[in-house]
N, C-alpha and C positions, 0 to 999 in steps of 0.2 A: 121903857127907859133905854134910850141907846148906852152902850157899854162905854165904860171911862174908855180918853184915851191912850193910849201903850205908853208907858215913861221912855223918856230919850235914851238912847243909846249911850253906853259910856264911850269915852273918844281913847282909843288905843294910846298905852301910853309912851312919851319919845324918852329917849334915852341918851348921853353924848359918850362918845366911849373915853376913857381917862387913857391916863401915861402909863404904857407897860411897865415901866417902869424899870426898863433896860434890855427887855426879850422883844421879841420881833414883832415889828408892830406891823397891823393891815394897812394895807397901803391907800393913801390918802387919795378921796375922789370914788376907794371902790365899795365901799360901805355906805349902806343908803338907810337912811330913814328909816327907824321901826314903824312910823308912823305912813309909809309909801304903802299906797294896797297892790297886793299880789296881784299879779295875774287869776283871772277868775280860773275856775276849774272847767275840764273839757265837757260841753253839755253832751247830756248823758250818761255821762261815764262811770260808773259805780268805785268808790275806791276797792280794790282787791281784796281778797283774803291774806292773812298773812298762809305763806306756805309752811308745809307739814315739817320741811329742813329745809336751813339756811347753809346749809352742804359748806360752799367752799369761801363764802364770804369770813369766813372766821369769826362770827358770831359765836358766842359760848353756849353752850347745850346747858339747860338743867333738867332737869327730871321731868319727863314729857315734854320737853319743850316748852317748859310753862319761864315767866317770868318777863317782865317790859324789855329785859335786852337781852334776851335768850340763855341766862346764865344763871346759875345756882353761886351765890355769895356774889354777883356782879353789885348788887345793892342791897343793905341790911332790909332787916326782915320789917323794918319800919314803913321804903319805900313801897307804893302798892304793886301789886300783881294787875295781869290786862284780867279783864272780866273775860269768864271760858264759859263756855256751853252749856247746857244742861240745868236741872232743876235747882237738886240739892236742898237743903234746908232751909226752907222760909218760902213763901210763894207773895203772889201779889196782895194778897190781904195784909200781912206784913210788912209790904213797901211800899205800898200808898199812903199810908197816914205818915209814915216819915219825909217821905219825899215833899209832902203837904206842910209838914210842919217847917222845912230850910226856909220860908218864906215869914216864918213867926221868930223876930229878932231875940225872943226871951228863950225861945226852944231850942235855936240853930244849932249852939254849940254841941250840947247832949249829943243832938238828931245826927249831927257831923260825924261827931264818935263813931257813934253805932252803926250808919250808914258803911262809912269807912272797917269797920272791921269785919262788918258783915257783908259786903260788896260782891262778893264771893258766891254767894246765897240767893243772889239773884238774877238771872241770867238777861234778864231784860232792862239791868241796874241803868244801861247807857238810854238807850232809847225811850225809856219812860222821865227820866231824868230832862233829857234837853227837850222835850216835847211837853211838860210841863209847866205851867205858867207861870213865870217869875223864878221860875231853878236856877237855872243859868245865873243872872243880874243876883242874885243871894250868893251867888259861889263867887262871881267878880267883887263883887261888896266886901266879902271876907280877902279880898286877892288885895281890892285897892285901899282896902283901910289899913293895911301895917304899910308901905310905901312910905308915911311921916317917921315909922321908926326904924329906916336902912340908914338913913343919913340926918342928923348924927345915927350914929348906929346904938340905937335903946332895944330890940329886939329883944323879948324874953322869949327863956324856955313855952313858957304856955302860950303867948302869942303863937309861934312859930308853929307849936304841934297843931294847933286849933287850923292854920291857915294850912297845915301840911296836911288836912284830914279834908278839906276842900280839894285839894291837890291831888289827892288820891281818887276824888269823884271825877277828876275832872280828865284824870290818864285812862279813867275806863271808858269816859265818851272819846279819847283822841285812841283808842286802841281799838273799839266798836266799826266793824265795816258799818254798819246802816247809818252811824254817825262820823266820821273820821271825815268826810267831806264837807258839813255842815261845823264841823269844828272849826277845821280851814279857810270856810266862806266867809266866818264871823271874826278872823281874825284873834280867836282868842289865845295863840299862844306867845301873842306881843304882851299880854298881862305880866308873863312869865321874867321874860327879859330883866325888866329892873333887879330879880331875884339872883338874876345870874351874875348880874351889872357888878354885887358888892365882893367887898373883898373882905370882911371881917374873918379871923381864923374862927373866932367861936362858936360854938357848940349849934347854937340857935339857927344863928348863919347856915352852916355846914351844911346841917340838917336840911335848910331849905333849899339851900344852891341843890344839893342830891335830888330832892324830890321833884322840885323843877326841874333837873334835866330828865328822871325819869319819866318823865310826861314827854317832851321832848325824843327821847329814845322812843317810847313806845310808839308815836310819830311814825320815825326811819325804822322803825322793826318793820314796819309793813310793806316795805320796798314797793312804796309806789310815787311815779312819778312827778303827780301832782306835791304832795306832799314835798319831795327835792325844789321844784320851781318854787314852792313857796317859801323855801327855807334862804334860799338862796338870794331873794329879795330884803333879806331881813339883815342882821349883826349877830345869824347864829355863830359864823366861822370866829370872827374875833372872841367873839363870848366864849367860845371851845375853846379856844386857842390860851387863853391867861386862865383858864382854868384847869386844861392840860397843864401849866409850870408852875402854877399857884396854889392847888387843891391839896388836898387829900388823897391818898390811892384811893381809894373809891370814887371820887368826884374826878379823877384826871380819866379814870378807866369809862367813865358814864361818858365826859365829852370826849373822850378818843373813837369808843365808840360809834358814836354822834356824825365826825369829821370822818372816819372810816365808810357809815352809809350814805353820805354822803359822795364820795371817792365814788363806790362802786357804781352810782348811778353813773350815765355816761353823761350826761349832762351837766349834773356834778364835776366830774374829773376833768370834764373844756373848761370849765369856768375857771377851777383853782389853777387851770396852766396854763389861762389863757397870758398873760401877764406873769413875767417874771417876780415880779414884786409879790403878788399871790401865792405862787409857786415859795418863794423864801423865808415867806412867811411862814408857810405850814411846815418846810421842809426844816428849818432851823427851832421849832419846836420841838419837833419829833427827834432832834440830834439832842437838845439839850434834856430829853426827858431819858432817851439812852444814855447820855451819861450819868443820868441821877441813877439810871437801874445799873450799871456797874458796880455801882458801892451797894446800892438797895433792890436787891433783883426782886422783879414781880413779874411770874412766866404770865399771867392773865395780863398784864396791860403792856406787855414785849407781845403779847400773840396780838392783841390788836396794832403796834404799830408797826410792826414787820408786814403784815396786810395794808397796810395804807400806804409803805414802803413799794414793796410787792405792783399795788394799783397803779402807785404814780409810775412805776417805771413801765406800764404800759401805754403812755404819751411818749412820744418819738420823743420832744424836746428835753422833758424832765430827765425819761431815758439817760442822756446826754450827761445833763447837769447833776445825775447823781455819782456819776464817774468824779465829779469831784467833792462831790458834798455827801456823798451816804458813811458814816459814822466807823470807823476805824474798829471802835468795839462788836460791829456787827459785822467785819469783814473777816476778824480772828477769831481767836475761841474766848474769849473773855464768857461769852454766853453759854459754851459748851455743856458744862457740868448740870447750870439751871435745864436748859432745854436735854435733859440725856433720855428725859420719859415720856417728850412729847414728841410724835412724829408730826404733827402737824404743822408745828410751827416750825422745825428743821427743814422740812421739806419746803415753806414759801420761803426761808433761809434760804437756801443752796440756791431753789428758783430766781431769787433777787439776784444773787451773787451773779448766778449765771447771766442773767439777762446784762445787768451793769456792766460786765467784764468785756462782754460782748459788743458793746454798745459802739 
């Protein structure tokens, strides 16, 4: 008996971006279609490992280096961690029949749980995961069936954790070198998007804006440049951007982040200065989130924009234009006191300063 045929592929979903609602909007004509396909990936080309330090990009360290954006409290202990090396507890006899049961709509939920807390457990969680028959389309199915309840915004606590324990499955395959370029071929972190899209303050919300960017972050952790060109096709920058002045410190620090790995690719860094409008867009964000830290200092999410600070003024043009726009409170000491025990973030301090002055 020939085997059924393969069910249709779900179609990526579009998204329109709303009214900032007073902060700096991306500029019209440069935001393309979630729905536009990327540029394929270089044949051949294996995505990267992530490296052992991310040295001078200003990435956060946590303990080994472990965590989706290299940092200890960058995301509560809810978001997931990238899948690491090694055995550990549980082998494949234990993650087979789970992995088998995501596809049984009466078990998913459970299987989701447990998968997600034990992910950790299994070092081969990514690769047996998307290489399984109907995995994937069961993790999308959990992604597209709350979508009816962003707008109105019905959202519950349990929805949101159930779809956020999916989310967690779904940061170890975009964190997995063997899988991180089939992640990208299939277009799945356009599912994400709508998640980012909302604006609700509550809880449920919150929860899921975080966990969706930390998929995202884990993405840009791996400083590869596949990865950037695909980013850059899409509505991540806008999406970072109102949620850099909207979020939560946690959620502003995840897409700062985000717009930071982005910076530091070089490809990246042409594009936001290719165009002035691009360019003021990002740069009148990161002014207005220094002002919020004057009254609410956060040295974790000042070290990242001081770095993307820092990045842009190595564009000749930007260069220029921060001579008139780089932030008053970052030229004095208003930041003194916060920054007195970090030298790292003094030092791309001074370095910006210098460079601007000079400029």
């Amino acid at each position: 008996m020939p085997p059924p045929p393969a069910p249709p592929a779900l179609p990526p979903p579009h998204i329109s971006m709303p009214d900032s609602g007073g902060g700096a909007v991306w500029p019209s004509g440069v935001v393309l279609s979630v729905a536009a396909p990327p540029p394929p990936l270089s044949p051949g080309r294996s995505p990267g490992r992530p490296s052992a330090s991310q040295g001078g990009d200003g990435a956060l360290q946590g303990p080994g280096g472990s965590g989706p954006l290299e940092g200890s409290g960058v995301l509560p202990s809810q978001v997931v961690q990238p899948l690491v090396g090694g055995g550990g507890v549980g082998g494949g006899d234990d993650l087979l029949p789970l992995i088998l049961h995501l596809t049984d709509a009466d078990r998913r939920e459970n299987v989701l749980l447990e998968l997600s807390k034990r992910r950790e457990n299994f070092a081969d969680l990514a690769p047996v995961l998307w290489h399984s028959v109907g995995t994937v389309s069961a993790l999308l199915q959990e992604i597209v069936g709350i979508y009816p309840m962003l707008n109105p915004a019905t959202l519950t606590a349990h929805s949101s954790n159930r779809v956020c324990n999916a989310l967690a499955l779904l940061q170890c395959v975009a964190s997995h070198p063997e899988t991180r370029g089939l992640f990208l071929s299939a277009h799945v972190p356009l599912y994400l998007y709508p998640f980012l899209n909302t604006s609700s303050k509550n809880r449920p919300f919150e929860y899921l804006r975080l966990t969706s960017l930390g998929v995202i972050g884990a993405l840009v952790k791996m400083d590869d440049s596949d990865v950037i060109n695909f980013l850059l096709q899409t509505e991540i920058i806008p999406l970072c951007l109102r949620i850099m002045e909207t979020g939560s410190e946690l959620s502003k620090t995840v897409a700062t982040f985000i717009v930071q790995k982005i910076l530091l690719d070089e490809v990246g860094l042409n594009y936001i200065c290719a165009t002035a409008e691009r360019f003021y867009a990002v740069s009148t964000v990161l002014s207005n989130m220094v002002s919020v830290l004057a009254d609410q200092p956060s040295v974790r999410l000042l070290k990242h924009i001081v770095r993307c600070y820092l990045r842009l003024s190595d564009n000749v043009r930007a260069r220029e234009a921060l001579r008139q726009c780089l932030p008053g409170a970052l030229r004095d000491d208003t930041f003194g006191a916060v920054l007195r025990d970090d030298a790292t973030v003094k030092k791309w301090l001074s370095q910006l300063l210098g460079v601007v002055e000079d400029a």
